[in-house]
N, C-alpha and C positions, 0 to 999 in steps of 0.2 A: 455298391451304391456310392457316388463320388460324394465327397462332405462340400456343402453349398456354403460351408462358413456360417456364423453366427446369424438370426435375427434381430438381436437386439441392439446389433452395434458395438456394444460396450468396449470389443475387441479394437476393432478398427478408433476407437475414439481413445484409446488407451496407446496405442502404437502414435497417432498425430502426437496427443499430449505428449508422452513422452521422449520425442522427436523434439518438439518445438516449445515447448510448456507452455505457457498461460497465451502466448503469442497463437496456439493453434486455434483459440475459439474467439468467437467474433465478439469485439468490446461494444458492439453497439444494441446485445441483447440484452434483455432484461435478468436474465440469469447470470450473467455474465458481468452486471454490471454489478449484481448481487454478491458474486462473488468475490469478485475486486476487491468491495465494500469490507467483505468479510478478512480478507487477508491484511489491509489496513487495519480495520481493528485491533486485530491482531496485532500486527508490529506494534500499532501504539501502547495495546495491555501489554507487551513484552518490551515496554520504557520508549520506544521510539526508534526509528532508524539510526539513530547514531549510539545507540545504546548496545546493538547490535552487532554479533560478532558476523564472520562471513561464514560459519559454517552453521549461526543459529539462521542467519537469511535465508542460508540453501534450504534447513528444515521447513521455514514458514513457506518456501515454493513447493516444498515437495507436498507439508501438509494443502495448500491450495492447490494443487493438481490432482490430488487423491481426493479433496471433496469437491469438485467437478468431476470424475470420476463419479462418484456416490451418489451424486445429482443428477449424472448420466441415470444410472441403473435405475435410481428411485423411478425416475419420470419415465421409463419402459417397466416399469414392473406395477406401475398406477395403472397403466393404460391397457395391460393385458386384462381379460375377462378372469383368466384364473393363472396362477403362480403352480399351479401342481400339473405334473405330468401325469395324467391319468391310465397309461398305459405302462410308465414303471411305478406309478403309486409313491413319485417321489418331487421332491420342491425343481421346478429346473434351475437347469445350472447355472444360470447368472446370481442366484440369494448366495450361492455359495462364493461366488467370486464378490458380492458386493460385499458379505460377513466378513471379507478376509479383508477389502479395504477399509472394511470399519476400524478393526483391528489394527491394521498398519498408522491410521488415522490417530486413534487414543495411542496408541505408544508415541508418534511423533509429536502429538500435542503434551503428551507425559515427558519428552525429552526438554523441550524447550519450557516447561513449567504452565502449573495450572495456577498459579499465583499472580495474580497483577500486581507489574513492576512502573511504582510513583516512576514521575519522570523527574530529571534531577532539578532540583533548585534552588539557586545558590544561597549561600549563606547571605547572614543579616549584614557584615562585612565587607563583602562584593559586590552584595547590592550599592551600599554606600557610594562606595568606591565607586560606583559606572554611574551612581545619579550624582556624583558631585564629579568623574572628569567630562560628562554629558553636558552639567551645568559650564563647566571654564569653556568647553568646546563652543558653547552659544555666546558666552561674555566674551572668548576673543573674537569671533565672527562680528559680535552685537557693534566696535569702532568701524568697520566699513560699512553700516549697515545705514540707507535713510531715514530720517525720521519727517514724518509730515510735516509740510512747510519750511521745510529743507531746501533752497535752490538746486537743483543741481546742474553742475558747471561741465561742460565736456571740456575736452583736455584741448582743444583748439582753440576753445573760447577762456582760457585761463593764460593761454600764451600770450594772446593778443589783450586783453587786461592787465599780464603782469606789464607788458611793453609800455601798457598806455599810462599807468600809474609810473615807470621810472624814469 
């Protein structure tokens, strides 16, 4: 009997992912946007994008492809009437492949930390420092700047006033 390949997909949606990663599912779905959503979180409780190293980035892709992956399976193993193969009297074979990606999931989340990391924020110091050279930045600006009730003169018509006053 030839093997017709999986039902549930999970296969085929595992080979795009990781082919293409996050780029293989459509960003205009509602799961998808979900997810998104979820991986930004993420970066943020792990201090933010720039707080990040590139091998912690690769992990937050991999853990985001392995829970769309998980979302995969979930949403076929919802929709089956029953999860048991009644003729070997056993779970079918996608809860075993979704256990393992759960598992791959908490270790990746276990590598990059379950701890949320504050994002940095400068000292009392720096701050100073950037609202007083922010402040000089406005007071040298503020000598070219108009003030209401101000003429103002274009550079054609100052020529021809200075000529006419000498």
């Amino acid at each position: 009997m030839a093997n017709k390949g999986s039902r549930h997909g999970l296969n085929r949606a595992m080979t795009r992912i990781k082919l293409r990663g996050l780029d293989a599912i459509d960003h205009r779905t509602t799961p998808a946007r979900a997810l998104l959503a979820w991986r930004e979180q993420l970066i943020a409780d792990l201090g933010g994008v720039d707080a990040l190293s590139a091998q912690k980035l690769a992990l937050v892709n991999l853990a985001a492809t392995t829970r769309a992956l998980i979302d995969h399976a979930d949403n076929w193993l919802l929709t089956q009437p029953s999860i048991i193969n009644k003729r070997r009297k056993a779970f079918v074979p996608i809860v075993a492949q979704r256990t393992a990606l759960c598992d791959s999931l908490s270790r990746l989340l276990a590598h990059l930390g379950l701890q949320r990391v504050p994002k940095a924020i400068p000292s009392l110091q720096d701050y100073l420092r950037s609202m007083e050279a922010e402040k000089a930045s406005k007071t040298a600006g503020a000598g070219t700047e108009t003030r209401p009730g101000d003429a103002i003169v274009q550079p054609e018509e100052r020529q021809t006033h200075q000529e006419q006053s000498g």
